[in-house]
N, C-alpha and C positions, 0 to 999 in steps of 0.2 A: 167549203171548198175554196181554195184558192183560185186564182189567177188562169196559175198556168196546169191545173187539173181537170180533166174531162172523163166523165161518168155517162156510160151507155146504157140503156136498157132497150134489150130488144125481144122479142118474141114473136113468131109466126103472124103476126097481127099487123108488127111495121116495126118500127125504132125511132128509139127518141135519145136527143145529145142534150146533155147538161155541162153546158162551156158557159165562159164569159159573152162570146160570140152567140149566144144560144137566148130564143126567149124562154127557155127554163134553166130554174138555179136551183140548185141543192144548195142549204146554209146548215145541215147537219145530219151525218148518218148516224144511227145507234145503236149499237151492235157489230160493228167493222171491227173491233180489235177482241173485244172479251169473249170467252169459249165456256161455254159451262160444260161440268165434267163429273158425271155421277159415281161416287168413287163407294163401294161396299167394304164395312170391315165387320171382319167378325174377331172376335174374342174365343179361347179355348176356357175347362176349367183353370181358374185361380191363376189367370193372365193377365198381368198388369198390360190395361191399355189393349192395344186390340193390332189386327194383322191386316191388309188389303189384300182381300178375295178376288176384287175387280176393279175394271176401272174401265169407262164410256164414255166417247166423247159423245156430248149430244150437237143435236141440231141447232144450227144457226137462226135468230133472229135478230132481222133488220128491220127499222124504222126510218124513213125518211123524211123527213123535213124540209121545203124549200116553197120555193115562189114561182108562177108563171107573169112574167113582168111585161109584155105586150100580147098583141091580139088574141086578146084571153079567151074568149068565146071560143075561136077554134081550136086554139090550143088545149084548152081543158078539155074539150071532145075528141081533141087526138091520144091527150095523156091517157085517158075512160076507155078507147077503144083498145091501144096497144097494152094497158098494165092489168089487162082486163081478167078477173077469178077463172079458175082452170083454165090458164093456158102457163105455161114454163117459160121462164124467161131466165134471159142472161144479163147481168147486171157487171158491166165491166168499167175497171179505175185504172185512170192513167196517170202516173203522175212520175218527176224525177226520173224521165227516159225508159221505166217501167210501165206493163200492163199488167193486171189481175184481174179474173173474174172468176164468179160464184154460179151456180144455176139454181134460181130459186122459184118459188112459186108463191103466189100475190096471196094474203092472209085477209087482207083491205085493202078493196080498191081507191085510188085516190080521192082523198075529202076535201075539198076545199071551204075555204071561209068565202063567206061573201063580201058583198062593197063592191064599189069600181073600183076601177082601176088595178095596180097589179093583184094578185089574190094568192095567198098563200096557201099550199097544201100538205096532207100529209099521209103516207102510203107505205103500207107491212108487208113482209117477203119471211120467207123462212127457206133456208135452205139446205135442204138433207145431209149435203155433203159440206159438212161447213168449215171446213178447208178451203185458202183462197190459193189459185193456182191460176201461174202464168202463161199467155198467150202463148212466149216462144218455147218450142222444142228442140231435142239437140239430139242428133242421130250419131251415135258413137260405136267404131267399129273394132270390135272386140279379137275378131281374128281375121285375115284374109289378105287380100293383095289391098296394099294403099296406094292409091293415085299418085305420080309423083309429077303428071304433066300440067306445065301451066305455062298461062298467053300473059305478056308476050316467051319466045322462047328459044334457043340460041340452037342454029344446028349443025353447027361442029361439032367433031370430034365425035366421043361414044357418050350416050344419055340411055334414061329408061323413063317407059310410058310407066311404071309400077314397079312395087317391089311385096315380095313377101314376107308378113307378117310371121315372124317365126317366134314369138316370145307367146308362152303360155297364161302369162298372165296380164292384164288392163286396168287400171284403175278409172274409173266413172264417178264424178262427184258428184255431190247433189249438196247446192249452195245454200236451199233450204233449211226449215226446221220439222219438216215433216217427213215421212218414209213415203216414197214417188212409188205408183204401178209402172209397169213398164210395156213395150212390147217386144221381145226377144226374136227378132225375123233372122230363121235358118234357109238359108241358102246356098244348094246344091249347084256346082260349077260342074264337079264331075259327079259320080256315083257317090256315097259315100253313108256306112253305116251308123244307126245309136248316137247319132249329136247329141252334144250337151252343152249347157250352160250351168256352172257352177260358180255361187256366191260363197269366196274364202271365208269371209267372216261370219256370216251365219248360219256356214255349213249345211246351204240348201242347194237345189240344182232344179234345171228343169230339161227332160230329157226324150228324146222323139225316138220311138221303136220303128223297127226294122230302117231301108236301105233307103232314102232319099235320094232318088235320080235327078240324073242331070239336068239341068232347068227348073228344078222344081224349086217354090219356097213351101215351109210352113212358118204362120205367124200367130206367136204365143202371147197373148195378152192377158196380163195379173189385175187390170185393174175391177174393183169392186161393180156389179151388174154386165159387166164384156168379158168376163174368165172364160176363160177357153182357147182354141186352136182352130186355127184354117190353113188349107193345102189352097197353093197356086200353084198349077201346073202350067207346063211350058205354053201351052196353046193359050193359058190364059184364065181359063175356065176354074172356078172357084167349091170347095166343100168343106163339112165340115172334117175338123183332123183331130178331136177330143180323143175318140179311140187308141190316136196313135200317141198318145203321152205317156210314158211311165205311171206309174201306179203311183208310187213315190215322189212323183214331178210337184214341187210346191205352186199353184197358182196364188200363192201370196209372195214369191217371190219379188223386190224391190230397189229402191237404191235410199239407202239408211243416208240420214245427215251426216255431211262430211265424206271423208276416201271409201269408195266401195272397188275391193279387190275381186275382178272376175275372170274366169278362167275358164276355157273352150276347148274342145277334146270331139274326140270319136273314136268308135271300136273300128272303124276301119279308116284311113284315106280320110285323114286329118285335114290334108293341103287340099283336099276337093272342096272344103268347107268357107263359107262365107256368112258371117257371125254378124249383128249388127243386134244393138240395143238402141230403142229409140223411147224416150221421156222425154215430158215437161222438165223445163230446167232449176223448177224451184215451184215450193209447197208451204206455205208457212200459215200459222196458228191467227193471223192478224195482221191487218194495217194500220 
């Protein structure tokens, strides 16, 4: 790691920073950039060469390498306790005004070499999801009234606190190299029937049965182990809303690399509708 890079690892146990400024240093990860990827082919009869069946990406493993360079004693009792086996940790990289992180879980806990003075270690993670995804998120609104108020603000003449969103379709990019989950929060202004959210290019949707009254949201989440659907009602109060999905509703719905064209609708009372897709702003295979 350079200079001006800092590496977090934290877990229910505590946190620990890997800076310059840090008596811990990472001098090498292994495993940050390369993806293994179990690809099946089969062959038919008297087929030259063969076809792909399938293709998985597997799990991530990292290896860590670095040093604890002062008061070693404690420090190595801190590293033992925070990077400690069964417990989940988040291993996050900052670098070039960017942050990423992994959730992984310890393979081997930290070893160190002996001797005085600084003592070098070395510590395994593997991570299920081995996709590295970024801290920030971007909440992008797909239909509805857009804000048009801001401070400071001149108040002559005629102005508007908002205006309506009348164009059916949005585009949402995704700067990444990977396909983002999302969370699709439908939101009732007035009554309004059958929401939908539909993806142009992959000709998928995801679409909420019967009437969504006013104040209500439901919030659709595609991402892998959180699929599903929750109702917030006005007072607040929270359930589940899987019932109320179409049959046909894709929860793998996402935002593909590059332009995703998305388009919002309803069988009744379109303009009652307030549409908002909210993802991480980037996914990528490597650092």
């Amino acid at each position: 790691m350079d200079k001006k890079t800092k590496i977090t690892y934290k877990s229910d146990l505590g946190e620990i920073l890997f800076a310059v400024s840090s008596p811990f240093w990472v001098s090498e990860i292994k495993g940050a950039s390369g993806l293994p990827v179990d690809v099946a082919v089969s062959a038919g009869y008297k087929q030259q060469g063969g076809s792909i069946s399938s293709q998985t990406v597997k799990q991530r493993t990292l290896t860590i390498n670095g040093s604890i360079l002062r008061s070693v004693a404690v420090n190595r009792r801190k590293m033992l306790d925070v990077m400690a086996p069964l417990h989940k940790g988040t291993l996050t990289v900052e670098q070039n005004g960017e942050s990423w992180y992994l959730e992984v879980y310890p393979t081997q806990a930290p070893d160190f070499d002996d001797g005085e003075g600084a003592q070098a270690f070395q510590f395994s993670a593997v991570a299920p999801f081995p996709y590295w995804r970024t801290t920030a998120t971007a909440r992008t609104m797909v239909g509805g009234l857009q804000a048009l108020f801001k401070t400071p603000f001149y108040t002559g003449g005629k102005w508007y606190i908002s205006k309506y969103s009348d164009t059916y379709l949005t585009n949402v990019r995704n700067t990444g190299n990977v396909k983002i989950p999302i969370k699709a929060v439908f939101k009732a202004v007035t009554d309004c029937t059958e929401p939908e959210l539909y993806h142009v290019g992959d000709r998928t949707y995801i679409r909420i049965l019967g009437t969504l009254y006013a104040g209500q949201v439901i919030t659709v989440n595609t991402a892998y182990g959180q699929r599903g659907a929750t109702l917030t009602d006005k007072d607040g109060t929270t359930s589940d809303a899987f019932h109320r999905l179409d049959i046909g509703s894709d929860l793998e719905l996402g935002l593909d690399p590059g332009d995703n064209i998305l388009r919002y609708t309803a069988r009744s009372n379109r303009e009652g509708l307030r549409l908002y897709v909210v993802a991480e702003e980037g996914v990528v295979n490597g650092l």
